[in-house]
C-alpha positions as CSV (number, residue, x, y, z in Angstrom):
1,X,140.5,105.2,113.1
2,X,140.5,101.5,112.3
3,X,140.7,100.6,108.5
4,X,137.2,99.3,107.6
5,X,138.6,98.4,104.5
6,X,141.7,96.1,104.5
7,X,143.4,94.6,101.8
8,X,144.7,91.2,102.6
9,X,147.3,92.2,99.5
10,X,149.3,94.5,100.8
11,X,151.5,92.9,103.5
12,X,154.7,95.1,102.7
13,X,157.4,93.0,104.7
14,X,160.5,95.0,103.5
15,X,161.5,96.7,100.6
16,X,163.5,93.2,99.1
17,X,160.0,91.8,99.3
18,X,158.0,93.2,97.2
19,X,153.8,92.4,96.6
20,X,152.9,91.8,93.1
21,X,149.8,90.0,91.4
22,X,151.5,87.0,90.1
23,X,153.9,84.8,92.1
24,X,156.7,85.0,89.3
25,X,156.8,88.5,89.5
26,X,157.9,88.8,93.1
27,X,161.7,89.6,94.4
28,X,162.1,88.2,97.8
29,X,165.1,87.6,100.4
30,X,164.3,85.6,103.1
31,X,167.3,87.2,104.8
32,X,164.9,90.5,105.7
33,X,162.8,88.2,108.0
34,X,163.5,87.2,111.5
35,X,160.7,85.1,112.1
36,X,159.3,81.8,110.6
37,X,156.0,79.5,111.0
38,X,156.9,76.6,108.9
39,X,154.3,74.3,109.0
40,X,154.9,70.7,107.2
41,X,152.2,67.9,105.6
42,X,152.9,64.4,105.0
43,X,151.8,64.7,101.8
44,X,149.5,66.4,99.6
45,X,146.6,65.1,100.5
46,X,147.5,65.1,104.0
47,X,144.6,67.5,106.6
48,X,146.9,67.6,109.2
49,X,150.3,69.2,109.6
50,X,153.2,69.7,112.6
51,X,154.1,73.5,113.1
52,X,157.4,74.9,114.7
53,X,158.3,78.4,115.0
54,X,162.0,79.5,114.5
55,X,163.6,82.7,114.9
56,X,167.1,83.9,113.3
57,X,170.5,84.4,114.3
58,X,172.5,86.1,111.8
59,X,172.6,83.1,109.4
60,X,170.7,80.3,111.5
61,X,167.6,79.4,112.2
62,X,167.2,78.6,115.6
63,X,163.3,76.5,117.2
64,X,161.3,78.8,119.3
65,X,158.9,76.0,119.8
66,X,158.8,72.3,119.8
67,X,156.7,71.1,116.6
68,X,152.8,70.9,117.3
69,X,149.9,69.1,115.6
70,X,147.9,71.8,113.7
71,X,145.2,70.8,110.7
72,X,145.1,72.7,107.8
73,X,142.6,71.6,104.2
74,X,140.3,68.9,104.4
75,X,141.6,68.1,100.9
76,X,145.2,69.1,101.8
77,X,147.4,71.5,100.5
78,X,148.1,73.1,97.0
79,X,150.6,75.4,95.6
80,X,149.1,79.1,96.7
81,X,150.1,82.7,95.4
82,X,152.4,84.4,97.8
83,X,156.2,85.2,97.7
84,X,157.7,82.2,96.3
85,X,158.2,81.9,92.2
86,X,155.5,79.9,90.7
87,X,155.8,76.0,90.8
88,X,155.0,74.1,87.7
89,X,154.6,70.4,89.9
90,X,152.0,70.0,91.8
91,X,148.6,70.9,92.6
92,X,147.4,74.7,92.3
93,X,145.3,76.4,95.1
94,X,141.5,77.6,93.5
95,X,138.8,79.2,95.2
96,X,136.5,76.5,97.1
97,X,138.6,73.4,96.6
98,X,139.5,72.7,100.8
99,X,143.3,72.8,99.9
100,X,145.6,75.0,101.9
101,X,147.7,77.2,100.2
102,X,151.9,76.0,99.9
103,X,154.5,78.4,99.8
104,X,156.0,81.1,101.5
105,X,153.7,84.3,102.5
106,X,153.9,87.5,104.5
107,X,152.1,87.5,108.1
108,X,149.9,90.1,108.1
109,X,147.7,91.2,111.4
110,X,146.4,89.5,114.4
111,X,142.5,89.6,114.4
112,X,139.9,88.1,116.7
113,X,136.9,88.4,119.1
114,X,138.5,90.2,121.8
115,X,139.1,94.6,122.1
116,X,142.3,93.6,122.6
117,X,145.5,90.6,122.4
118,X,149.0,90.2,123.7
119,X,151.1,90.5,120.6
120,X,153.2,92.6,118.7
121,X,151.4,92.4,115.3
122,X,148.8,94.4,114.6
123,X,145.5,93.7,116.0
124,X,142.3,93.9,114.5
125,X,139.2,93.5,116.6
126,X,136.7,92.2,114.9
127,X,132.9,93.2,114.6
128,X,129.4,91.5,113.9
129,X,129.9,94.0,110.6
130,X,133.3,92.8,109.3
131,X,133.1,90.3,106.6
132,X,136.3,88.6,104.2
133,X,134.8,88.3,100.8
134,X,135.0,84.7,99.2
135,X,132.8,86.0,96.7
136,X,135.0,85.1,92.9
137,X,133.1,88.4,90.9
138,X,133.6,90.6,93.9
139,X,135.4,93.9,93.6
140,X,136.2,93.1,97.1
141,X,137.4,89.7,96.5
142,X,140.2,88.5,99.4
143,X,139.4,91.4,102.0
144,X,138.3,92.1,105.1
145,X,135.2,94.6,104.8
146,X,132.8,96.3,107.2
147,X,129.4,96.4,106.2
148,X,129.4,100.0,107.9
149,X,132.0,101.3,105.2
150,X,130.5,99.2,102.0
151,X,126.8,98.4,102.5
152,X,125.3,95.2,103.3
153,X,124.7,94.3,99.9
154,X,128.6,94.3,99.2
155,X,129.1,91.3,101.5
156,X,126.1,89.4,100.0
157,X,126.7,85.1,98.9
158,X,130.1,85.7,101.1
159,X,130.3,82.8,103.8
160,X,133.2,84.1,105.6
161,X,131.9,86.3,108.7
162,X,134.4,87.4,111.1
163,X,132.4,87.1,113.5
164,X,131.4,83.6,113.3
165,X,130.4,83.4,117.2
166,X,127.8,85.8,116.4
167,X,126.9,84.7,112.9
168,X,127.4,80.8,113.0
169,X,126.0,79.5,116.0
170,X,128.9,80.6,118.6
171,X,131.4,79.1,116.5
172,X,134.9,80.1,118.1
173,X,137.2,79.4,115.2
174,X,138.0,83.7,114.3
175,X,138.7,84.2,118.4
176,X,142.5,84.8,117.7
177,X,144.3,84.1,114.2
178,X,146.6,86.1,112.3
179,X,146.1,86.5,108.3
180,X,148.0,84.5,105.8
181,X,149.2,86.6,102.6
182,X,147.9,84.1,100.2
183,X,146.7,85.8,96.8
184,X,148.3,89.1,97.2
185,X,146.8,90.2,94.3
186,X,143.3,89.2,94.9
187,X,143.4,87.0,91.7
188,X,139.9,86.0,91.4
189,X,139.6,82.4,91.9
190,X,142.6,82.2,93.2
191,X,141.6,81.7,96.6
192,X,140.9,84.1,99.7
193,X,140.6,84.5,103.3
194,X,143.5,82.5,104.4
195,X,144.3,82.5,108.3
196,X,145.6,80.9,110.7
197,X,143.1,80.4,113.6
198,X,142.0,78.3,116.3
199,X,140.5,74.8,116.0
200,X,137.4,73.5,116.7
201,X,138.7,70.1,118.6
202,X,142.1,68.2,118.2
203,X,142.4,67.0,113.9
204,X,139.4,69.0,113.0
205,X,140.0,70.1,109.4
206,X,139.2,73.5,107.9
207,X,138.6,74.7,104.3
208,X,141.8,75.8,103.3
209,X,143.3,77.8,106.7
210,X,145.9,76.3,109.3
211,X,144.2,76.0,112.9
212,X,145.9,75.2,115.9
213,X,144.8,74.7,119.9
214,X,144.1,78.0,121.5
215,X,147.3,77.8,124.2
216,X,149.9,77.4,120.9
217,X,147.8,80.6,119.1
218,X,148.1,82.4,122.3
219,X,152.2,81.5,122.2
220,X,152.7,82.2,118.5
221,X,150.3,85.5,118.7
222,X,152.8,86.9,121.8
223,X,155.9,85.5,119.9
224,X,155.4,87.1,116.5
225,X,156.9,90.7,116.1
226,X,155.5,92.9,112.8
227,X,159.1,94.6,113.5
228,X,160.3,90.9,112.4
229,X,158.8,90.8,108.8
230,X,157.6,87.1,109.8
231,X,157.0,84.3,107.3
232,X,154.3,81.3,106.9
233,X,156.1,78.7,105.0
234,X,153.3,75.5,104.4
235,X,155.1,72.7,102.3
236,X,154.1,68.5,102.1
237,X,157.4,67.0,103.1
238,X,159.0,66.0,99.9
239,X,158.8,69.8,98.9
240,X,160.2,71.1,101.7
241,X,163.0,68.6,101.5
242,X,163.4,69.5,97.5
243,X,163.6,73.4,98.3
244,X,165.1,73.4,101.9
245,X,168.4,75.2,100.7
246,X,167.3,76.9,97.7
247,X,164.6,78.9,99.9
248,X,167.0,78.8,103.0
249,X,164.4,77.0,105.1
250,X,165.3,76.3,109.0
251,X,166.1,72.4,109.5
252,X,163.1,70.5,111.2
253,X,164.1,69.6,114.5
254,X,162.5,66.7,116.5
């Protein structure tokens, strides 16, 4: 039976990695992953991004993909919760402020309109009764709810339906995506129901997730093994050249 109730914390990648409520308090090797989405802003401020996949061998990173225009935050990116220690330079990711979250975070499961995908994550197909909650005073804060399991009243004031072609309007965004372990601890505040999804046309900004045209979803989604422990790395350019070593991050490639 499908898990009505999914926690967006708990994306166990292997036991080096472990999920805590507070970025400082997590141990993580990047060695235990084979896979990587490293996406890369000009800047801060920057609503649009490149992406490039990479995949390991032994001790390299070598490109699946060519980089590819993606958007992420209408007002950028900011530092999110996830596996990396906490960084005291920058902006910090809050509920409701159109930044996408920077770091490194697990990749959780696939989810979208369809019964079914071509991918080896886990899939999640998604009804007119799942919700994520957005909601700051929610006990269900930064999960993915069915309104069968908790009630309709649970999901009320959230504006994140997963099912947005049914709720807003035929809006085709939640089709295919995979979920972004951002917040692992459902900090209130902190920000929730991160994902990387499809975009509405080409530079189209979102409110804090990373979209991308539907073919490049469709490569990444049939790309991305669970088996893999895969990584989402966002970082503006100057950080990921500050932390490129130190975080053992692949080397861009044109």
């Amino acid at each position: 039976m499908r898990a009505l109730i999914q926690t967006l914390a708990v994306l166990m990648l292997a036991p080096s990695i472990a999920a805590a409520t507070a970025p400082e308090q997590v141990k993580w090797n990047i060695s235990s992953s084979q896979q990587m989405v490293l996406v890369i802003t000009p800047d801060w401020e920057s609503p649009v991004a490149r992406l490039q996949a990479f995949e390991r061998d032994n001790d390299r990173w070598l490109s699946v993909t060519k980089p590819f225009d993606v958007t992420v935050g209408k007002n950028g990116s900011a530092w999110g919760l996830g596996l990396h220690e906490a960084q005291t330079d920058g902006p910090m990711k809050v509920e409701g402020d159109g930044k996408a979250p920077a770091g490194i975070f697990a990749i959780g499961d696939a989810f979208g309109y369809a019964g079914s995908i071509d991918s080896r994550l886990p899939y999640q197909a998604m009804n007119a009764s799942d919700w994520c909650i957005d909601v700051n005073d929610s006990p269900l804060y930064n999960r993915i709810v069915s309104t069968d399991e908790v009630g309709i009243e649970a999901v009320k004031g959230s504006s994140e339906p997963m099912r947005r072609d049914i709720h807003l309007n035929g809006d085709p965004v939640y089709g295919k995506g995979f979920i972004i372990g951002h917040n692992p601890g459902n900090v209130p505040k902190g920000g929730s129901c991160i994902f990387a999804h499809l975009w509405r046309a080409p530079g189209v900004p979102t409110a804090g997730c990373t979209a991308m045209p539907e073919p490049d979803m469709d490569a990444l989604l049939a790309w991305l093994d669970a088996g893999k422990h895969p990584l989402f790395v966002l970082l503006p350019e100057s950080e990921y050249r500050r932390l490129r070593q130190s975080w053992q991050l692949p080397e861009l490639n044109p």
